[in-house]
C-alpha positions as MATLAB code, in Angstrom:
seq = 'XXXXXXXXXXXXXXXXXXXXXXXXXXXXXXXXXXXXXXXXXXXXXXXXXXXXXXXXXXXXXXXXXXXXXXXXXXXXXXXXXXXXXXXXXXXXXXXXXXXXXXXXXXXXXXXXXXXXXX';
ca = [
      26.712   19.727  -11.048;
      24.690   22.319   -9.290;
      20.576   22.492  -10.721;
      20.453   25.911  -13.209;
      18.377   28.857  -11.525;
      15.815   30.462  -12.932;
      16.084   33.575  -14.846;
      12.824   35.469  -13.806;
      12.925   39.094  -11.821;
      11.732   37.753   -8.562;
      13.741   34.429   -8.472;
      15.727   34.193   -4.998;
      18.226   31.869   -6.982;
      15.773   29.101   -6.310;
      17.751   25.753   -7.898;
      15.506   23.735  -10.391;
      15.029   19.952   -9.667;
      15.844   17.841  -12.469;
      13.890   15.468  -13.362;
      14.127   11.710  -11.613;
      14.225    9.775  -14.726;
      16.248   12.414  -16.616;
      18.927   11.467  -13.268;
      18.136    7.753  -13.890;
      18.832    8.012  -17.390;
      21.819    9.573  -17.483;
      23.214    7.571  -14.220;
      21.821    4.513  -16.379;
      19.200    3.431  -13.842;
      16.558    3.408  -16.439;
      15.655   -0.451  -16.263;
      16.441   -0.481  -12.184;
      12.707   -0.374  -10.907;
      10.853   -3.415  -10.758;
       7.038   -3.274  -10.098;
       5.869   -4.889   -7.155;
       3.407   -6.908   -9.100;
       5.943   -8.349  -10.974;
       8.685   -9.350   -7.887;
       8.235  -12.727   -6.616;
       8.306  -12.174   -2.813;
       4.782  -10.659   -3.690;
       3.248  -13.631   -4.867;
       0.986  -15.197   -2.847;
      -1.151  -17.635   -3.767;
      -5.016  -17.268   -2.136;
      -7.541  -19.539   -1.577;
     -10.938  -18.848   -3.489;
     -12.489  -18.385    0.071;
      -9.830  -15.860    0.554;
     -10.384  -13.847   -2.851;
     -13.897  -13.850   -2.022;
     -13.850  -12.128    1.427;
     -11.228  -10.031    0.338;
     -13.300   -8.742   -2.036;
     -16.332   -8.410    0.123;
     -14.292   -6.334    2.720;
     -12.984   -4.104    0.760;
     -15.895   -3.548   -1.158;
     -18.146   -2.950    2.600;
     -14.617   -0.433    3.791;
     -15.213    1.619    0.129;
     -18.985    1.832    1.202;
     -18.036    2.727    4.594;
     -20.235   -0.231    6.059;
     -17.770   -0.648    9.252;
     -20.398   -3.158   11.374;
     -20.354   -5.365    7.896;
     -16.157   -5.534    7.650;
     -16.265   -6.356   11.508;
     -18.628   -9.221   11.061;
     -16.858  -10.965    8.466;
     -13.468  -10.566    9.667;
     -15.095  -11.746   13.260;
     -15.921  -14.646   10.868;
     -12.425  -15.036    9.613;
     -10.158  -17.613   11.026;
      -7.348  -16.996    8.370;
      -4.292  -14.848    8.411;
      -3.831  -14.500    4.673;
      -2.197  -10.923    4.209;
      -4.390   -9.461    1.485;
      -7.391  -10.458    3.244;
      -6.054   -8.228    6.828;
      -4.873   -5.642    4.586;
      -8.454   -5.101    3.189;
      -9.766   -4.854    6.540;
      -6.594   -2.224    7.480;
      -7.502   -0.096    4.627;
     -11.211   -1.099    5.463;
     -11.026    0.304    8.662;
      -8.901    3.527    7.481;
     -12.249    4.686    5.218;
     -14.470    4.208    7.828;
     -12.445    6.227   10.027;
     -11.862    3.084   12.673;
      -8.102    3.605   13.841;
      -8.073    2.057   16.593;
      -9.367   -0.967   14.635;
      -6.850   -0.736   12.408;
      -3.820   -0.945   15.133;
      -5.652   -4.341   16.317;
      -6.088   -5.459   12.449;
      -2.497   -4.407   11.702;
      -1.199   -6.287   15.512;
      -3.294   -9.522   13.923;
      -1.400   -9.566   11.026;
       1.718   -8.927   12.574;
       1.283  -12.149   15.401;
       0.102  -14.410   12.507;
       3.809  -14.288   11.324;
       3.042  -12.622    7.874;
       5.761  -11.781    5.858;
       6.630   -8.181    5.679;
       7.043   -6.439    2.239;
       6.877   -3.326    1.413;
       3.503   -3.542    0.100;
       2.347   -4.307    3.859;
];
């Protein structure tokens, strides 16, 4: 079915766009999405040392303290992907691209899965 056009005086015949979950209702896609919390090739399992600088990291990127992020992941032997993506986003806030490409590359050789999250 074609969208219904407005009715107004100046109206081109501009289509209306339904609404996605009116489309996923009536298609009965209602229960299709699954949060990506809640899929299990997002799990992963950190260490506390892990939660800790991940934490730190992003809390130094939302501050914009760029030398600070660079020191501990300097520091940072690991390749855990929520750690790295800290330091991507990190390095996004403090306006250090080019950082980023060489965090992103890092994660990338240490054989991290990809999802759609990273």
């Amino acid at each position: 079915k074609t969208p219904k056009t407005p009715k107004t005086p100046n109206s081109a015949k501009i289509p209306v766009q339904r609404s996605l979950s009116l489309i996923r209702d009536k298609e009965g896609e209602l229960g299709a999405h699954v949060h990506a919390a809640s899929n299990p090739e997002n799990r992963i399992i950190l260490s506390r040392e892990d939660m800790i600088i991940t934490s730190k990291v992003a809390e130094a990127g939302r501050l914009g303290q760029w030398p600070q992020v660079q020191k501990m992941l300097s520091q940072y032997a690991g390749h855990a992907t929520p750690v790295l993506t800290a330091a991507l986003t990190a390095a996004f806030y403090c306006n250090q691209y080019r950082a980023g490409t060489e965090i992103y590359a890092r994660l990338c050789n240490a054989g991290a899965p990809k999802t759609r999250p990273t």
